[in-house]
GUMAR-490940 format. One record per residue: residue in one letter; x, y, z of N, C-alpha, C, O, CB in turn. Coordinates in steps of 0.2 Angstrom, whole numbers. Atoms other than C-alpha are relative to their C-alpha. Glycine has a CB too. Example, Ala and Ser with C-alpha at 12.3 -4.5 7.8 and 13.67 -1.06 7.14 Angstrom:
<nukols>
residu,n.px,n.py,n.pz,ca.px,ca.py,ca.pz,c.px,c.py,c.pz,o.px,o.py,o.pz,cb.px,cb.py,cb.pz
a,4,-6,0,62,-22,39,4,6,0,9,5,3,-5,0,6
s,-4,-6,-1,68,-5,36,-4,5,3,-1,11,4,2,2,-7
</nukols>
This chain:
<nukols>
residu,n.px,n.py,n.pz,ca.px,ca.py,ca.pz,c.px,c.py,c.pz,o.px,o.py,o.pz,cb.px,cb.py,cb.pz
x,1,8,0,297,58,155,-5,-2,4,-10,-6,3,7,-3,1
x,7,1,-5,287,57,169,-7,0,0,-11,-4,1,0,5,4
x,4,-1,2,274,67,163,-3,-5,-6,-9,-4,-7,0,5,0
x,2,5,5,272,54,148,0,-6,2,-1,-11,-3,3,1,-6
x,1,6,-5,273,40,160,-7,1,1,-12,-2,-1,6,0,7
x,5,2,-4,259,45,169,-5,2,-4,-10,-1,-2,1,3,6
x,4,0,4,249,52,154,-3,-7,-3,-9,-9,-5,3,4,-5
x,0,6,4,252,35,146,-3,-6,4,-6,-11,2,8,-2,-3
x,5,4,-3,246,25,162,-9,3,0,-13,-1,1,4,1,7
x,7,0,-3,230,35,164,-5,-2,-7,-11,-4,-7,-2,8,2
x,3,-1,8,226,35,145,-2,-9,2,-8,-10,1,7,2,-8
x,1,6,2,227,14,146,-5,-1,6,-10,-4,4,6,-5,1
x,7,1,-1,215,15,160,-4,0,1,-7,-3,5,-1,-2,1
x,4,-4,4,205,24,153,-3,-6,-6,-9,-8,-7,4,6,-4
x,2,3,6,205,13,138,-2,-7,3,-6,-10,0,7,1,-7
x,2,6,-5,203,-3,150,-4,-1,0,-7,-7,-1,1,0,6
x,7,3,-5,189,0,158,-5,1,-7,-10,-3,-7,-3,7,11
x,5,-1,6,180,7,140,0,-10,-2,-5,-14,-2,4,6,-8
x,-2,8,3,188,-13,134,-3,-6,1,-4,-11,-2,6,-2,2
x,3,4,-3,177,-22,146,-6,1,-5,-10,-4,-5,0,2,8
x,6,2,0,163,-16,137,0,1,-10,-5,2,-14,-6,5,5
x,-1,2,7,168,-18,118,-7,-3,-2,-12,0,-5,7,-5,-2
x,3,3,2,157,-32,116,-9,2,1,-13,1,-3,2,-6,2
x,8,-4,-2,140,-23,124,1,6,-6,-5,8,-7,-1,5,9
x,3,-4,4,142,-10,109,3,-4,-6,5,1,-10,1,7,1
x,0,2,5,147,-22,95,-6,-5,1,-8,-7,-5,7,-3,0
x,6,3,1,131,-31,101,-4,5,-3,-7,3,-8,-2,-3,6
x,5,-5,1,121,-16,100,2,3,-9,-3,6,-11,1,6,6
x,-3,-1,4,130,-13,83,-4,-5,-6,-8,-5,-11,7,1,2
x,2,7,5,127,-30,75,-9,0,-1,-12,-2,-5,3,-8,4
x,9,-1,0,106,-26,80,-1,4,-7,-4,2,-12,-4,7,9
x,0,-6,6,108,-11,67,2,-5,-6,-2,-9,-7,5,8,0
x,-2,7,5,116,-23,54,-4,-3,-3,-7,-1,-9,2,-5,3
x,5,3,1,105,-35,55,-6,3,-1,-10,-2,-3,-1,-4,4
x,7,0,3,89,-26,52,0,5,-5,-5,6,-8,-6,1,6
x,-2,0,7,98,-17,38,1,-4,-4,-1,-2,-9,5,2,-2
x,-2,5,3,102,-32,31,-9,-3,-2,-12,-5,-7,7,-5,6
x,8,2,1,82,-36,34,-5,5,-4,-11,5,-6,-4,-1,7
x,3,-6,3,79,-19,26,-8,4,6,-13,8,6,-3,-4,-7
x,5,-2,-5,69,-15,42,2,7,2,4,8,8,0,-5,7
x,1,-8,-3,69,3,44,-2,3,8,1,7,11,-6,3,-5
x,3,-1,-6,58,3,59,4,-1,8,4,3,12,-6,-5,0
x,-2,2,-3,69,-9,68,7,2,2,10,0,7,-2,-5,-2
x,-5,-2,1,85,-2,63,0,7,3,5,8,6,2,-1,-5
x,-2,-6,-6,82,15,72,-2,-1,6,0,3,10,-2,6,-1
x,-2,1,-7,78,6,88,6,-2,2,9,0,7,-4,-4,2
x,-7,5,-2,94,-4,88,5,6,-1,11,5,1,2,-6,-7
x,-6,-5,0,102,15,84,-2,4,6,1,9,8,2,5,-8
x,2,-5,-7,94,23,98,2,-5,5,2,-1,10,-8,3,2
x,-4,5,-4,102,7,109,7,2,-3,11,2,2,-1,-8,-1
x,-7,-1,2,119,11,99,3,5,4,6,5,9,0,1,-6
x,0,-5,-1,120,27,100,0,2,11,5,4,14,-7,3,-5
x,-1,-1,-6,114,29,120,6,-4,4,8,-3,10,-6,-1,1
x,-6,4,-4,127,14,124,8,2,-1,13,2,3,0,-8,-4
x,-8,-4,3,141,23,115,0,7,5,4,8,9,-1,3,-11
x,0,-5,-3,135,39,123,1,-1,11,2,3,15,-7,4,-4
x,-3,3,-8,136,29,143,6,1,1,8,4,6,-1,-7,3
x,-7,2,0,153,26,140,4,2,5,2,8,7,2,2,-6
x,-5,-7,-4,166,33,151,3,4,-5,1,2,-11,8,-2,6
x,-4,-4,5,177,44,140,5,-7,-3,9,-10,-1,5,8,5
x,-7,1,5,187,36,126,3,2,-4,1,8,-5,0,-4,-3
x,-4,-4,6,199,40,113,-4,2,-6,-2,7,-8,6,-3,-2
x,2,1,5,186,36,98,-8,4,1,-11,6,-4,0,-7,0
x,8,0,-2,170,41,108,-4,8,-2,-10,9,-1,0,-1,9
x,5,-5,2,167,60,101,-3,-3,-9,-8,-3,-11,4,9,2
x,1,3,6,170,54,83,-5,-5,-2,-9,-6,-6,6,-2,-2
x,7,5,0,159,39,87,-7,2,0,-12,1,-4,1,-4,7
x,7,-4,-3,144,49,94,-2,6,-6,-8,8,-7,1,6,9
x,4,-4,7,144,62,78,-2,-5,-5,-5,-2,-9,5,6,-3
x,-2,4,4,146,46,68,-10,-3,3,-15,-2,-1,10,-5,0
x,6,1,0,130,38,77,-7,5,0,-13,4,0,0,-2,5
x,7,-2,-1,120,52,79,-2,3,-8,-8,4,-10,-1,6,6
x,0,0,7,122,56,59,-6,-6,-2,-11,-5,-5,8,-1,-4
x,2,9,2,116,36,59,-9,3,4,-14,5,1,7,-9,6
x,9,-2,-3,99,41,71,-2,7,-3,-8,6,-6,-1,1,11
x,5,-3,3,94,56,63,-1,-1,-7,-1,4,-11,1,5,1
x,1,3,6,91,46,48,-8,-1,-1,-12,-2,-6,5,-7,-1
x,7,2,-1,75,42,57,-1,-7,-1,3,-11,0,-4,5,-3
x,0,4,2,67,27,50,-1,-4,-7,-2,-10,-9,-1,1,2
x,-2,-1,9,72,29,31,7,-5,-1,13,-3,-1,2,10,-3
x,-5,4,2,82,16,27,6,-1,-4,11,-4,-2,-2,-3,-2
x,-5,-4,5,91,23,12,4,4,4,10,2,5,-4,5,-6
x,-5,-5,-5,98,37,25,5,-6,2,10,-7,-1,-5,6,9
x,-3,4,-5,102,22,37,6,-2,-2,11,-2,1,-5,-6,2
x,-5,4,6,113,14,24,6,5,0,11,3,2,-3,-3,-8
x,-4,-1,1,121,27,19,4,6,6,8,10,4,-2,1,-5
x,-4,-4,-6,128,35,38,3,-7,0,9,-7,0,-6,4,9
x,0,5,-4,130,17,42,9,-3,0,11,-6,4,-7,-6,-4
x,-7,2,0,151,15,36,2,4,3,7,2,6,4,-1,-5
x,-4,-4,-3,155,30,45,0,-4,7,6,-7,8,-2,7,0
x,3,4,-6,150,21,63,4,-5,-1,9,-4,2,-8,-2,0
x,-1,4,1,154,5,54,10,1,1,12,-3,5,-4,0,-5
x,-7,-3,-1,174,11,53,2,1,8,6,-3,11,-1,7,-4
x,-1,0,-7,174,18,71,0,-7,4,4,-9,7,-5,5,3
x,1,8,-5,168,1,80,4,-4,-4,6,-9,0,-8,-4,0
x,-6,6,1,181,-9,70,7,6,5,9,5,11,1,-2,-12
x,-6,-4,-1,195,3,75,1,-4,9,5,-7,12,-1,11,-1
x,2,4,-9,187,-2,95,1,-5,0,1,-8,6,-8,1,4
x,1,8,-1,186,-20,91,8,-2,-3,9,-8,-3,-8,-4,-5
x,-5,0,4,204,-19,82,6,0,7,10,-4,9,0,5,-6
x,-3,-3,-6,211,-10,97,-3,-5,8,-3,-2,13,-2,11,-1
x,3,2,-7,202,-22,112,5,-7,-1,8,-9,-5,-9,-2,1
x,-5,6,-2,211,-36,121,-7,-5,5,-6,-11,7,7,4,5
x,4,5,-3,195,-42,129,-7,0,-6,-10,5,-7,-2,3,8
x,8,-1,5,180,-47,115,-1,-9,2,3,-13,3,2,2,-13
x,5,8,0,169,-64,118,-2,-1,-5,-7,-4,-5,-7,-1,4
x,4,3,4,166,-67,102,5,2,-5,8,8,-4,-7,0,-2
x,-3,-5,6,175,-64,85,-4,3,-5,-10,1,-7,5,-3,-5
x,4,-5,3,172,-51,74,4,0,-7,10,1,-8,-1,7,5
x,-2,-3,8,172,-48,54,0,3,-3,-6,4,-4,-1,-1,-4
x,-1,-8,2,177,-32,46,1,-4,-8,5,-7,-11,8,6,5
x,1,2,7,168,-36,29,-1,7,-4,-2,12,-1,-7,-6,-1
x,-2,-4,5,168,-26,13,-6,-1,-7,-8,-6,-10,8,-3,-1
x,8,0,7,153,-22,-1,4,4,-6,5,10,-5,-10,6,4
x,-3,-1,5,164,-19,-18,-4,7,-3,-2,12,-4,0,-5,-4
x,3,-3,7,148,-11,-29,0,6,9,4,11,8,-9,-6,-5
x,0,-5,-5,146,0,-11,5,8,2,5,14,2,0,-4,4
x,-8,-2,-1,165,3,-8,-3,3,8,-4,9,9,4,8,-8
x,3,-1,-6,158,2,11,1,-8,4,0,-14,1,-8,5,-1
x,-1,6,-5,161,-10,27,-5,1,5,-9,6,7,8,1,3
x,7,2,-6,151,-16,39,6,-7,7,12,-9,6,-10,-8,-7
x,-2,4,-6,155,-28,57,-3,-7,-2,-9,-6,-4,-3,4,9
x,3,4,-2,150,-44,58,1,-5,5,7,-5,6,-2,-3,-5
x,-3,4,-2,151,-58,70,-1,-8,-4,0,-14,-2,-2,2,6
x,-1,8,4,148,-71,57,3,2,-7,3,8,-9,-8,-5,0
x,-6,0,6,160,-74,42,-5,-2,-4,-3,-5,-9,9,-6,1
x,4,3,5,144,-79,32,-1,8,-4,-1,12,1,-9,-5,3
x,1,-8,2,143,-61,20,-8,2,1,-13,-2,0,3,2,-9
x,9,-1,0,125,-54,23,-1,8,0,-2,12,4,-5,-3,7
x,-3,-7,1,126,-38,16,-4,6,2,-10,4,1,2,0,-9
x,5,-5,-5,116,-22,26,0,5,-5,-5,9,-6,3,2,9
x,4,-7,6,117,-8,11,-5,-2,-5,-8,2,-8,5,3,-6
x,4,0,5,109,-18,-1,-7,-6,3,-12,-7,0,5,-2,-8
x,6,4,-1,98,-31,7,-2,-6,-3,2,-7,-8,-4,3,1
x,2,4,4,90,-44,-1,1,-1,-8,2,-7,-12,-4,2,1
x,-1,-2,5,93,-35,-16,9,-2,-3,11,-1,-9,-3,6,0
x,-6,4,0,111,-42,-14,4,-4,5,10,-5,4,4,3,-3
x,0,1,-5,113,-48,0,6,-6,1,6,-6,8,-5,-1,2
x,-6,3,1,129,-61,-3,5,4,-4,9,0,-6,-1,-6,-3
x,-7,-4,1,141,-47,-9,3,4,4,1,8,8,0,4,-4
x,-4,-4,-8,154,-44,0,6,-6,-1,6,-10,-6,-4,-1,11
x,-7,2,-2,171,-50,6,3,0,6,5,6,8,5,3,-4
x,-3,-2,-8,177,-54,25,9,5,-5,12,5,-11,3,-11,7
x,-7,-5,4,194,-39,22,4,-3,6,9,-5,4,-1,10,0
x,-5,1,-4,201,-43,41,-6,-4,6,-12,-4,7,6,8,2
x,7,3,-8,192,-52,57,6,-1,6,12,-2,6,-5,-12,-2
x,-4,0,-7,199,-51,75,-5,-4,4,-10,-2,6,0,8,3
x,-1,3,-3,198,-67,85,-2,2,7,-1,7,10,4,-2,-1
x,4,-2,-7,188,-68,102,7,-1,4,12,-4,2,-6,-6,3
x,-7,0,-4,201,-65,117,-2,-9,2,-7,-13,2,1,7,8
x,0,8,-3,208,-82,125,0,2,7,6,3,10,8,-6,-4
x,-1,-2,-7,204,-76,143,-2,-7,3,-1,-8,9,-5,7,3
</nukols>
């Protein structure tokens, strides 16, 4: 009992001190997004080589090896847009699980939904703007669940 006491303390802060920086890789997250969403190829693997390296600072979390095969699938796409899109829900999945599971976020966050895709994306705005198809549909979608900024 002990031992799962003290497993169970280290694990939370562990998971604590990762909590503090939720919003630094949901920012860096929403960059990739948005210039999917602009169809910017160019722009969108800078924003995954900020992802990716902010994810990879990290101290150790519970999510963080799954995350890092999930981003680097997402950067070696290079700047091919088509690839980009389609690594982009695996990633997309992991960072909601982190923003689902946090007790500290400055902003809220929408865990929206692309039907014709059958793929999810983060946003921090409830307007849909969709990052697989771009322009080319760029109002399909559906907020699925959204998590409220903490009241610190």
């Amino acid at each position: 009992m002990k031992k799962l006491v003290l497993v169970m303390t280290i694990a939370l802060i562990g998971f604590s001190a990762f909590a503090q920086n939720t919003d630094v890789l949901v920012n860096h997250y929403v960059q990739v997004k948005n210039a999917l969403v602009n169809s910017d190829g160019k722009l969108a693997a800078a924003a995954i080589v900020k992802l990716y390296e902010g994810i990879k600072s990290e101290a150790e979390f519970a999510q963080q090896p799954g995350l890092l095969k999930a981003a680097e699938k997402l950067r070696q796409a290079g700047n091919d847009i088509d690839k980009q899109r389609a690594a982009f829900n695996d990633v997309s999945a992991l960072v909601w699980k982190l923003v689902k599971a946090s007790d500290n976020l400055g902003q809220a966050v929408y865990y929206q939904y692309c039907p014709m895709k059958k793929s999810y994306w983060l946003s921090t705005e409830k307007d849909i703007k969709n990052p697989y198809y771009g322009s080319a549909m760029l109002t399909c979608g559906r907020v699925e669940d959204s998590k409220p900024a903490s009241q610190n």
